[in-house]
N, C-alpha and C positions, 0 to 999 in steps of 0.2 A: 375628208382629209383628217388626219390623227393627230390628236393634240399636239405630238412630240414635233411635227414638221410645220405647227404653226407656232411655237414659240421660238421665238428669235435668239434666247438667250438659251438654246439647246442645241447647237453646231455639230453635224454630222463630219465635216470633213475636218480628217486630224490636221491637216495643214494649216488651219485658221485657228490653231489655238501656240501654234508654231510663232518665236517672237522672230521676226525678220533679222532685228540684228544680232540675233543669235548665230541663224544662219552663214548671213556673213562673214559675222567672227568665224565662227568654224571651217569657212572654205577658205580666209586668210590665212586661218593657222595651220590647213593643210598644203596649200602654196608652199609655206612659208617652210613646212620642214621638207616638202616635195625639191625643193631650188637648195636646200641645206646638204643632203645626204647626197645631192648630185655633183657639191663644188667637193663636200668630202671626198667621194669617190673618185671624181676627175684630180683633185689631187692629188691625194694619196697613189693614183694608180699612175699617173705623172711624175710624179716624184720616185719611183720604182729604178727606170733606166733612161739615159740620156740618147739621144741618137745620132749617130753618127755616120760615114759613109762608107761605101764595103773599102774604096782605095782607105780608108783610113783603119780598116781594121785588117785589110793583108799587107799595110806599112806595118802595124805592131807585129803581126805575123813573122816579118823579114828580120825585124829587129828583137826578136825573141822579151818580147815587151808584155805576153800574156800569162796570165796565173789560171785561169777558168777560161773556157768556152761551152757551152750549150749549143746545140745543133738541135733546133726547131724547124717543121717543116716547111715555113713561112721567112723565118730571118736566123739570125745568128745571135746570140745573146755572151757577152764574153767582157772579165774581169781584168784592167791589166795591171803589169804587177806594182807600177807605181802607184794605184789606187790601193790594192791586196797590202800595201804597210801601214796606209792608213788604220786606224780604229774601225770597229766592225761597224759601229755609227754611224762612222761617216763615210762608207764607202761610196761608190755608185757607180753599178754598174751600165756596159752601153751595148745596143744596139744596132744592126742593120740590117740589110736585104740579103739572099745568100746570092755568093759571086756566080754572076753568068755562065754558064759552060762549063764549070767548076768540078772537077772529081772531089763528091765531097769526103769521100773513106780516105783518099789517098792523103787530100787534106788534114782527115783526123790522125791519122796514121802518123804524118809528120808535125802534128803539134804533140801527141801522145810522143812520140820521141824527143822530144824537147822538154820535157818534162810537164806538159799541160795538161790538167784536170779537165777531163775532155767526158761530155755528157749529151748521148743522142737520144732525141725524141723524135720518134719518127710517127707517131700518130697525131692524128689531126686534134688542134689547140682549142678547148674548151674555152676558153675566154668570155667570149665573146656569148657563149651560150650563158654562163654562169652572169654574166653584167646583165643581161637581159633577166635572168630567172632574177637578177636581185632587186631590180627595179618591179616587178612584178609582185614578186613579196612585199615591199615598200608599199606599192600603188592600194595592194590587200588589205593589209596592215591600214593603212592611214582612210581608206576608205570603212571600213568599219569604227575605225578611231570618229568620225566625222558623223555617221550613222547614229552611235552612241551619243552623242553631244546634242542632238538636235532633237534625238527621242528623249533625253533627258530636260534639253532646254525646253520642251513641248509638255512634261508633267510627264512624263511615259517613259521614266528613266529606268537602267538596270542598276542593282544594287545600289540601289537608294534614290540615285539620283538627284543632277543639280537641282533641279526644278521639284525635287519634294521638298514637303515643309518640315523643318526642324523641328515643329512643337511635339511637347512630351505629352503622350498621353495618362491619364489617370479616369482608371472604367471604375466609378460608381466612386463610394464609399474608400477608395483607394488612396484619397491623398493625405488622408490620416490627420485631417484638420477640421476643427465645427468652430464652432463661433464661442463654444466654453475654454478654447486653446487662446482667445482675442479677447481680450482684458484694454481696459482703459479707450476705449473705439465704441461707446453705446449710440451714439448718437449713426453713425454710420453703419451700425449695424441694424439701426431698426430701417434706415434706405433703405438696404440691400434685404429686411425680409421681404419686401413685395415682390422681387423678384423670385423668393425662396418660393414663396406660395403659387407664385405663377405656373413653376416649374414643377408643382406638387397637384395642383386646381386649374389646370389651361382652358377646363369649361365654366370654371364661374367670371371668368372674365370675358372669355367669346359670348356668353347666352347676352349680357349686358350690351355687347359692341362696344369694351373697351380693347386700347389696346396696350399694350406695355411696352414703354421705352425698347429700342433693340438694345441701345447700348447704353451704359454707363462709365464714365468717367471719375478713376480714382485719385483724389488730386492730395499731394502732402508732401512733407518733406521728406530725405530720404531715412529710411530708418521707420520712420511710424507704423508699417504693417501692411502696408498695401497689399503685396503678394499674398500677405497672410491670410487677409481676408476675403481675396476672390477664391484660396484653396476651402477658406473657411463656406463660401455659400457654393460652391459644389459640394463638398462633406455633408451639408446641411440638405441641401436637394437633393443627393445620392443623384447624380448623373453623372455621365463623362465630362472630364476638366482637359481643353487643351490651353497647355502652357507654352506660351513662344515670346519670347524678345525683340523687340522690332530692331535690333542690330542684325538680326539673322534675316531679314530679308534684304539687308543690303549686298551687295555682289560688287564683283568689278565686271561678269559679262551684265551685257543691257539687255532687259528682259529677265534675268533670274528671279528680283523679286515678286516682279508681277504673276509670273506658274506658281512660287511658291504661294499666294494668296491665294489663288486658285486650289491650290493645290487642299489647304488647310479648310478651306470652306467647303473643300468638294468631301474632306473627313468627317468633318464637324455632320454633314447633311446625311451620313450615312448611317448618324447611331443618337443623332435628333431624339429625344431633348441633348441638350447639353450647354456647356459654358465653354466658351473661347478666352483668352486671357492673354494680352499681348501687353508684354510689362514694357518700359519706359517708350510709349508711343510716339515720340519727340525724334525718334530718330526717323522713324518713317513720315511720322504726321507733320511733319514741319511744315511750316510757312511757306506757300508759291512763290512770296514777295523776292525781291533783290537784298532784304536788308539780311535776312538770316543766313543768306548764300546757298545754291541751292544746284542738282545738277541733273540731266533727264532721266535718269535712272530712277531715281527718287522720287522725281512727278511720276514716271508709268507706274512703280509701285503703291504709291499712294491714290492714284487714277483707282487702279482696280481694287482698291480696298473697298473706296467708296462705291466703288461699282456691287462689290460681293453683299456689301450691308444693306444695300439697296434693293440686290435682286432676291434675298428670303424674305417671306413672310414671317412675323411673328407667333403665327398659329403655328409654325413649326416646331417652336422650343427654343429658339437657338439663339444665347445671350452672349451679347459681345460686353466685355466688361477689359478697362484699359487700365493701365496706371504712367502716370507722368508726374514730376517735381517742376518742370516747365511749360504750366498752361498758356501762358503768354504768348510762345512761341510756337502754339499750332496751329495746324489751318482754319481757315473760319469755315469751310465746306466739311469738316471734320465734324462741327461743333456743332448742326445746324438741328432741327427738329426732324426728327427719322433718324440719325444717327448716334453718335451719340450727346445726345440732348440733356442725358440728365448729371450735373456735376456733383460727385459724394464729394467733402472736405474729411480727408483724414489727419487731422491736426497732432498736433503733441500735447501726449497727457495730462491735464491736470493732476494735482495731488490725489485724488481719490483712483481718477485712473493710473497713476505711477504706483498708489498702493495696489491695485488687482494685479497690474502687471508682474511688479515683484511676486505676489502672492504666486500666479501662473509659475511664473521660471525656478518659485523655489520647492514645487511641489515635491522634486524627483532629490531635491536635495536634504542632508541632514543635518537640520539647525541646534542650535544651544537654546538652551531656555532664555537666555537674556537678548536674543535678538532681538529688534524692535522695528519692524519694516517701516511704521509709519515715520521715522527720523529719518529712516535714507531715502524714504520717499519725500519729505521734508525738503531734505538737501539735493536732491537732484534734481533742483525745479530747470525745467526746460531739455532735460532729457529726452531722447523719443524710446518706443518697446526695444531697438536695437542696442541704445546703449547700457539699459537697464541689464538685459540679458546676456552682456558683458560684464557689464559690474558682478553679476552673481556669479558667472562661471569664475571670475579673476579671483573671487573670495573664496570659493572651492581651492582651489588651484593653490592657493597658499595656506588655506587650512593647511591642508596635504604635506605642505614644505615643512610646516613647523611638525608635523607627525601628528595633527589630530584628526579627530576621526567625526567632527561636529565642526560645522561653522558658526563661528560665535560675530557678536556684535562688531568686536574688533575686526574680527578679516572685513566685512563688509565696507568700513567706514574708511580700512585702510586702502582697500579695492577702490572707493571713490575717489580715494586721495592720487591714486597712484594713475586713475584716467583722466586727472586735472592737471598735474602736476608730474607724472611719472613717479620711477620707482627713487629711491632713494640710493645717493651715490656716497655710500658708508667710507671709499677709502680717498675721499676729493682733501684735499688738507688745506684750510685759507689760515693765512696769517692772522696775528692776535686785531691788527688795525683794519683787518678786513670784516674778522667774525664780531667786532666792535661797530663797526660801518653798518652792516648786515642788521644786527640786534638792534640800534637804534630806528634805524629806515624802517621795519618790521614792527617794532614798537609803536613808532609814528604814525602808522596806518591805524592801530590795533586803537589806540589812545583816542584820536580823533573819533572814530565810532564809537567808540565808549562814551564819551562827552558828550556828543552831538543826541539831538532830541528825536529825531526820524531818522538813524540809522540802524540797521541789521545787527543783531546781539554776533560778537566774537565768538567763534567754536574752538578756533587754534592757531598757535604762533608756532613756528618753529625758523631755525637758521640753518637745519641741515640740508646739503645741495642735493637736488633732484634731477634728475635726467632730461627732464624739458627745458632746462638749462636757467630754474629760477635758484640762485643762492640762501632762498628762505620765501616762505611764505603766507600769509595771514588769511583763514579763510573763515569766512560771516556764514552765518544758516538762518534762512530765513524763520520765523514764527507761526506765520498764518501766507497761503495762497493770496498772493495780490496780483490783480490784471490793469491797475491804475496806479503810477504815479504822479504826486504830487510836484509843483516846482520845488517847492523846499526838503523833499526824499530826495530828488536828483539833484539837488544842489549838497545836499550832504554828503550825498555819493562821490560829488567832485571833491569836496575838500577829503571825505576819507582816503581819494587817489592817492590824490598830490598830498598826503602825512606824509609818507616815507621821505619825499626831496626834503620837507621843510623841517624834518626833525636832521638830516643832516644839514643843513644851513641852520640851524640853532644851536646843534651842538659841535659841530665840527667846520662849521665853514667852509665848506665844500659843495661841489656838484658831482654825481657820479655818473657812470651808466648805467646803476642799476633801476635806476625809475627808468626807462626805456619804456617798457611795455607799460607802466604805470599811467605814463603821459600819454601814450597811445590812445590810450582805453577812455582815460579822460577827455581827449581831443574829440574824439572820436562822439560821447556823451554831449559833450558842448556842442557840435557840429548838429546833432539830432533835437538839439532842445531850440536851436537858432533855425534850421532847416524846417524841421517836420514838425516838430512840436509848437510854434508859434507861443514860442516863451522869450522871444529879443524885444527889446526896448524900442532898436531904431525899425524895423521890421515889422513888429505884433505881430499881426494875425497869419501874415502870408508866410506862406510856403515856398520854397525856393528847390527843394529836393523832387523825385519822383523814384518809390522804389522799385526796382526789376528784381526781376528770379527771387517773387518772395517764398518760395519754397528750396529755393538752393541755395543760395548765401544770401540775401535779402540787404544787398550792398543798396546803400541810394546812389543815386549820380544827379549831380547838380542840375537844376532845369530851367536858370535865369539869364538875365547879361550878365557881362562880366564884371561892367559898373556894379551891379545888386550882390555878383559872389564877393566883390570884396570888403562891402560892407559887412556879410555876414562874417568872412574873414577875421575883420574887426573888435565884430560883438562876439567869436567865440576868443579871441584874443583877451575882451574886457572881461567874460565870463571866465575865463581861466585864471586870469590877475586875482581875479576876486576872492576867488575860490583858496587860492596861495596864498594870499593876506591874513584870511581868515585861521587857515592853518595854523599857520606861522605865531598867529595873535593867541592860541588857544596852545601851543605846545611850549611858546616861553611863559605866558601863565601859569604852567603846568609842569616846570624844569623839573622842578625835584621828582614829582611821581613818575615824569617818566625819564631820568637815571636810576630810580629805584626797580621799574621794570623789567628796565633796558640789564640791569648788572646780573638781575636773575634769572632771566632769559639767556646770559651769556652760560651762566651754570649748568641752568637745565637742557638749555639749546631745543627744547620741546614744550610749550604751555597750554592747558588748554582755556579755552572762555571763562570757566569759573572763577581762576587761579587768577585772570587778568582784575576782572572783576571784586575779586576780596582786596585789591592793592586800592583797586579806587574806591569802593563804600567805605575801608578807612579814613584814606585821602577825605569823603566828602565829609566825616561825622564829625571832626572838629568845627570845622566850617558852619555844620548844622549846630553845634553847640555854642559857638560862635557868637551865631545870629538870635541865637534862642534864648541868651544871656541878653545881650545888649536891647530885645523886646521889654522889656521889663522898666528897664532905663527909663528907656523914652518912654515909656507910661507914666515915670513918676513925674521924670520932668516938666512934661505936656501940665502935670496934677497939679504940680508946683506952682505954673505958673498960673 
């Protein structure tokens, strides 16, 4: 007996790779137009002439009541004239048998003398042959329409067919991407060389009896590179890359997805070695459970995925490499050992990686001497490669505007500005008691970090309105990479919030809306130090939060009773009080310098960090002299005595 009739998972007869409910769909929707075209035609051919009886049509005869007759070998076909006024629309004509016994010349003769439009057909009426050749044609038609559908639903589609798989091929060295294009990724790219080398060396792993992962899992936010990097280790291997989406095996018929898996492994095995690459696998790979909702389309397709990983050997070549932002939410039969078992993290860059990154996107571009990557790398902390590679194209983009022909330091810094804050709305016009409101509230923010001892050095003030709909905005740059906060960095943080409210209740006595987002952000800050952080009083240590989709928005959602949320309620309540006190306590201390700020910010309407800071090492050195006088004093005093 031959190999090929004892493996099981080698099926001779086409009908067994056939999805059943395919079939079915296809014989409903050939029913379905089969009963369509019939009520059409019995309509429409209904709708033609009325019927009527011969005594009713040699009454209109008598009474010269006809406009048309037709003399068919079968019946009589005839228009009368109080229909003939009607609209040609809505005519209709009628019907009947021809009269018994009837001379029908003589007949014609005397409607033709009466003026009737008198029309003989005396050969025999195709009708009846033509409704049958059409249903025939139909039957044709829809029979091959159906034939199509099932060779398709089965993988054996014509022109293209449902059942092939969308993935884009890329033979060899074609996808125009190595791992020198992936900057700020080292860590995840030294995973994925063991795969490079597998795909390079497949006998220094067989002679040992190891074996290599089939699949890997590319797990990260979105933005970070993932695609980039599965294009990057086919480039690196020089093998064929299939690219596919797992939205592309979703269907509305049942069974599509499952031929096109079929379909893509039966390619992949054809030009062995290679990499497969199915980007966000969450659509397919989801959850069997009830919680994530779920529908049988999506089991069969996901069924035979695990079925196809399952049935290659890894001596073949043939690497499955996935990318999702939703680990959480895939199968656990997905995740197991033989599948894909090994999880890469593709994180977002630290500074070092944010500087290669830039370095990579700005290769092609033409800089000024004064750029200085390592400040927007600086300031872009928690950027990922995608928004980086925006920032630089947006900085081109306006070089260009102002007609140069280099990007300087400016476009880049204003590019950052313009992806935080938007573009700038030059012709917006606020009132004097507004752009007064604006410049304190802005100052208030700018002031508080300036004073406070762990906050983020000031880079810029401005009060002109931007597109994202902030009136004015104050933005900090950090110094040095930090991955640890302190309670009192975050507590500085809150009072820097809440400046803007509490320099308008200092100087204006007011509440506005423009702390809106201010408080948000704060709320928001307090919520994580009392939740996650186990920085509350009445609380300490526990935890009360549980984060989800911490690669997609990385929201927490409460995880206690309601008694325990509302204590936490409480403590971000007393943590926000606090925080506002303290403001409050340090900006009337501080009246004069910041009216002094506040008046020259209304002028410049633009300040940057330096500027803020030469108003306050003034402010401090009296102070310093101050105290540096009165040392003395009390030395002698103390002598005196």
């Amino acid at each position: 007996m031959s190999s090929e009739s004892q493996n099981p998972k080698n099926p001779k007869k086409p009908m067994d790779n056939m999805p059943r409910g395919g079939v079915w769909t296809a014989l409903i929707i050939t029913l379905a137009l089969v009963l369509l075209i019939s009520w059409i035609y019995s309509s429409v051919s209904g709708s033609q002439y009325t019927e009527t009886s011969v005594s009713e049509f040699l009454e209109a005869v008598d009474e010269d009541n006809l406009a048309e007759v037709e003399f068919r070998y079968d019946r009589v076909i005839y228009l009368t004239k109080t229909e003939a006024k009607k609209p040609a629309s809505q005519q209709k004509a009628c019907y009947t048998g021809l009269p018994s016994g009837g001379d029908y010349l003589a007949l014609s003769q005397r409607l033709e003398d009466m003026g009737v439009h008198v029309t003989k057909q005396i050969t025999e009426d195709n009708s009846m042959i033509m409704m049958i050749l059409s249903y025939a044609i139909t039957f044709a038609i829809l029979f091959v329409f159906m034939r199509m559908i099932t060779k398709r639903m089965s993988g054996d589609g014509m022109m293209g067919g449902f059942g092939k798989s969308k993935a884009k091929m890329y033979m060899e060295k074609q996808t125009g991407v190595t791992f020198k294009d992936v900057a700020g990724q080292d860590e995840a790219k030294e995973s994925l060389a063991e795969i490079i080398d597998f795909l390079h060396n497949p006998k220094k792993y067989t002679d040992i009896g190891a074996k290599l992962p089939k699949g890997a899992l590319l797990v990260g936010s979105p933005g970070t590179g993932k695609t980039l990097l599965a294009k990057a280790v086919a480039g690196e291997a020089g093998v064929p890359f299939f690219s596919i989406s797992g939205s592309d095996f979703v269907e509305m018929f049942v069974g599509m997805g499952a031929s096109r898996v079929r379909d893509l492994f039966q390619q992949a095995a054809k030009v062995a070695p290679c990499i497969i690459f199915i980007d966000e696998i969450d659509a397919v790979g989801r959850s069997r459970d009830n919680r994530y909702g779920n529908n049988s389309e999506q089991e069969q397709t996901l069924n035979q995925l695990l079925n196809e990983i399952d049935g290659f050997e890894p001596s073949k070549g043939i690497v499955c490499l996935a990318a999702t932002n939703r680990p959480e939410i895939l199968d656990k039969a997905l995740l197991r050992p033989g599948r894909f078992d090994r999880r890469i993290i593709v994180d977002r860059p630290n500074l070092q990686g944010r500087l290669d990154t830039l370095k990579v996107h700005t290769r092609k571009i033409k800089l000024s001497d004064d750029v200085d990557l390592k400040k927007i790398a600086q300031a872009t902390a928690g950027a990922v490669g995608a928004d980086l590679a925006n920032l630089v194209n947006e900085a081109a983009l306006r070089a260009v505007r102002h007609g140069r022909q280099l990007v300087t330091q400016e476009d880049l810094m204003a590019s950052f500005e313009t992806v935080i804050a938007g573009t700038e709305k030059k012709h917006t016009v606020m009132t004097d008691t507004e752009k007064r409101l604006v410049s304190y509230h802005e100052v208030g923010h700018a002031l508080v970090a300036a004073l406070e001892k762990h906050s983020q050095p000031v880079s810029k003030i401005t009060i002109v309105p931007h597109t994202s709909g902030a009136l004015g905005y104050t933005m900090q740059m950090p110094e040095e990479e930090k991955f640890l906060n302190t309670m009192d960095e975050l507590k500085t943080e809150l009072r820097t919030l809440v400046g803007g409210r509490a320099a308008e209740q200092v100087v204006f006595g007011v509440q506005t809306t423009g702390a809106a987002n201010d408080l948000q952000r704060a709320t928001a800050l307090a919520r994580n130090m009392i939740s996650q952080y186990g920085m509350g009083k009445k609380l300490g240590l526990m935890t009360t939060a549980t984060v989800e989709h911490e690669y997609l928005d990385g929201q927490a959602y409460m995880d206690c009773a309601q008694s325990t949320a509302a204590v936490v309620d409480q403590e971000v309540k007393e943590l926000l009080d606090e925080s506002y006190a303290s403001a409050l306590s340090i900006l009337r201390e501080h009246r004069a310098l910041l009216d002094e700020i506040a008046e020259f910010l209304l002028v410049k309407e633009t300040i940057t960090g330096e500027e803020l800071m030469s108003f306050v090492n003034a402010a401090r050195k009296p102070a310093i002299a101050e105290s540096t006088a009165e040392a003395p004093k009390a030395e002698e005093a103390q002598n005196q005595e």
